[in-house]
N, C-alpha and C positions, 0 to 999 in steps of 0.2 A: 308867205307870211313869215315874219322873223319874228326872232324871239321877245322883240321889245311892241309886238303886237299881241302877244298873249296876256291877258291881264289878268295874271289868277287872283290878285288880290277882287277882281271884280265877280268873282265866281259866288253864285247864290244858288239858298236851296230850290230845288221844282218838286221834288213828290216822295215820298215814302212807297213803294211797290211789294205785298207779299210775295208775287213771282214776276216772273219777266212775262209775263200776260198784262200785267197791270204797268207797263213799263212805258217810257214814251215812246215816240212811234223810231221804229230799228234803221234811224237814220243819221249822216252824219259821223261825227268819230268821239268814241268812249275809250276811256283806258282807268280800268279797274284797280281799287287798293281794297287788299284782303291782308288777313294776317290771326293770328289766334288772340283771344281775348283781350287778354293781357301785354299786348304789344307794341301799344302806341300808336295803334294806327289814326285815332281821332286827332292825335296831337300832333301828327305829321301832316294831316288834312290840315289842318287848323296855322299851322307853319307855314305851310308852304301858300297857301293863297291868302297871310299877314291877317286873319281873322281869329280871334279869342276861342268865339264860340259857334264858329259854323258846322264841324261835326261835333257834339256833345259827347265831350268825356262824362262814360256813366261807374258810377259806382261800386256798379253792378254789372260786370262783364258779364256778356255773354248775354244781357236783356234785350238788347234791341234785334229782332229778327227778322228786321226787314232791308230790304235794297235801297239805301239809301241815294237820290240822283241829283248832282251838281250841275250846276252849267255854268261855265267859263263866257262863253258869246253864244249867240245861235251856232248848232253843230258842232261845239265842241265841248265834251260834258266828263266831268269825272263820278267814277261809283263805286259808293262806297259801301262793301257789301259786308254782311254780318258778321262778327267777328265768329271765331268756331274755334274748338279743343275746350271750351269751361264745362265743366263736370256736373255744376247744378243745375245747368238745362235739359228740361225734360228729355227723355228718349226719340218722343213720337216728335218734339220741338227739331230734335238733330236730324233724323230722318228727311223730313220734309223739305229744311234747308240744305242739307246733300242732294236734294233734288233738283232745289229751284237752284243751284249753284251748277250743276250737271246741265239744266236745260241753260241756263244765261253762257257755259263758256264753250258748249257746243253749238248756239243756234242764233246767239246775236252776231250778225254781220255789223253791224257798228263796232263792234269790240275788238279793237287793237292793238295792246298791252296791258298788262298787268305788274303792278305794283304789291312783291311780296315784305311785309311786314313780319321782322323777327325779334325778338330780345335778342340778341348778342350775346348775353348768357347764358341760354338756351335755343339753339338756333336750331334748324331740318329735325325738328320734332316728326312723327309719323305722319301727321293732318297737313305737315307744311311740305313734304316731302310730295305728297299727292298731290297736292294742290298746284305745284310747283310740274308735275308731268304731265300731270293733265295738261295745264299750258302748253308746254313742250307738243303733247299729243295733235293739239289742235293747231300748231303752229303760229305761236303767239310769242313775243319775243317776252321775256319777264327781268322788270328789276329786283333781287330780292334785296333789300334793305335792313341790316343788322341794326336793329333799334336800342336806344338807350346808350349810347357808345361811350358817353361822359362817365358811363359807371365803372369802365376799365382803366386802366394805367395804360401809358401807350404802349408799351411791350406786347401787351395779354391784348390790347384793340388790334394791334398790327396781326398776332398769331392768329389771333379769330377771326381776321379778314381772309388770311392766306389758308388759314383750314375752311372755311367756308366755300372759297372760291374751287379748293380743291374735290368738295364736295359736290360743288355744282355740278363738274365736268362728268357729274354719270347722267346727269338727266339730260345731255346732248340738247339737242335745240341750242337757240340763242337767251342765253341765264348768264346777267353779271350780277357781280355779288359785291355790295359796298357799305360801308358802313354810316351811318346816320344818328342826329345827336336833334331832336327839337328843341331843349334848353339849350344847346351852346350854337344851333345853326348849322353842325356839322354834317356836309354831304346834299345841302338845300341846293346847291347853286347845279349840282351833278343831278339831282331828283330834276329840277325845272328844265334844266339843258336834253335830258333824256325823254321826259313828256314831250318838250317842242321836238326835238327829232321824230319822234312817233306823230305826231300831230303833223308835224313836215309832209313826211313821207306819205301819208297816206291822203295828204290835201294834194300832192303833186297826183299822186294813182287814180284820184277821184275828184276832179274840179268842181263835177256839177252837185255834188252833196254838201261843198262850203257856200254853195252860192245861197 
């Protein structure tokens, strides 16, 4: 399948899930976007497959705690999972999604990338740094994505690309680190090229799960 047979603009919601029990059936191929509250990650959802309002930017970071599931075609789904690090969410709230995020990236066999989401001006916070090994742990290749990139000058965009990158190099595994702008487009054409590669590779390992 080539890249001009992926049609994310045709990607629609399937279901809201509290844990990956409630998920649809662990088939097929998923590649995860995570990132902390405040990061942009609904807006890069919403970017990248030319729809307004397909994940809802809320207001209220850190409200929605549950697993949200896209499907691009049959078998090929993206997920968008709760944002984490906001500070007004209950305790027993964080807990629980430290779990169902532990059992989704240790035990879905559909899940084949991940999509880390950063501010740019705050980037490998502690919660991203983890989230970020864990991948690593499970051998999962990860985009991390410096979001907001239009809010730098391109000097201080270029410096935080190449600290970033250099960042990455402790958590070993396969981690590129790039920068990303949803208002100006910046880094869309590298997000969608990097999804079809993951979606490629794992259609050629697995023929009878696109069928």
């Amino acid at each position: 399948m080539t890249m001009a047979q992926y049609h994310f603009q045709n990607t629609h919601f399937i279901t809201s899930a509290p844990n990956i029990q409630a998920m649809p059936e662990d088939s097929g191929i998923e590649i995860a976007f995570a990132g902390r509250s405040n990061a942009g990650k609904s807006s890069a959802l919403n970017t990248l497959t030319r729809q307004k309002s397909l994940a809802r930017t809320s207001k209220t970071p850190g409200r929605t705690q549950l697993i949200n599931v896209f499907e691009i075609s049959e078998g090929f789904r993206l997920i968008d999972l709760p944002g984490y690090g906001f500070a007004q969410v209950p305790e027993e709230v964080k807990k629980q999604w430290q779990k169902s995020l532990s059992e989704y990236l240790q035990d879905r066999q559909s899940l084949k990338g991940i999509v880390v989401l950063m501010d740019i001006r705050h980037p490998f916070k502690d919660t991203d740094a983890g989230l970020i090994q864990w991948a690593v742990d499970c051998e999962l290749p990860v985009l991390a994505l410096l979001t907001k990139s239009d809010k730098l000058k391109q000097g201080a965009r270029k410096t935080a690309i190449l600290k970033g990158r250099e960042t990455a190099k402790a958590f070993g595994g396969n981690v590129r680190v790039e920068a990303f702008s949803s208002l100006k487009k910046q880094g869309l054409d590298l997000l969608q090229n990097t999804l079809v590669g993951w979606f490629d590779q794992h259609l050629e390992n697995s023929p009878s799960d696109a069928e």
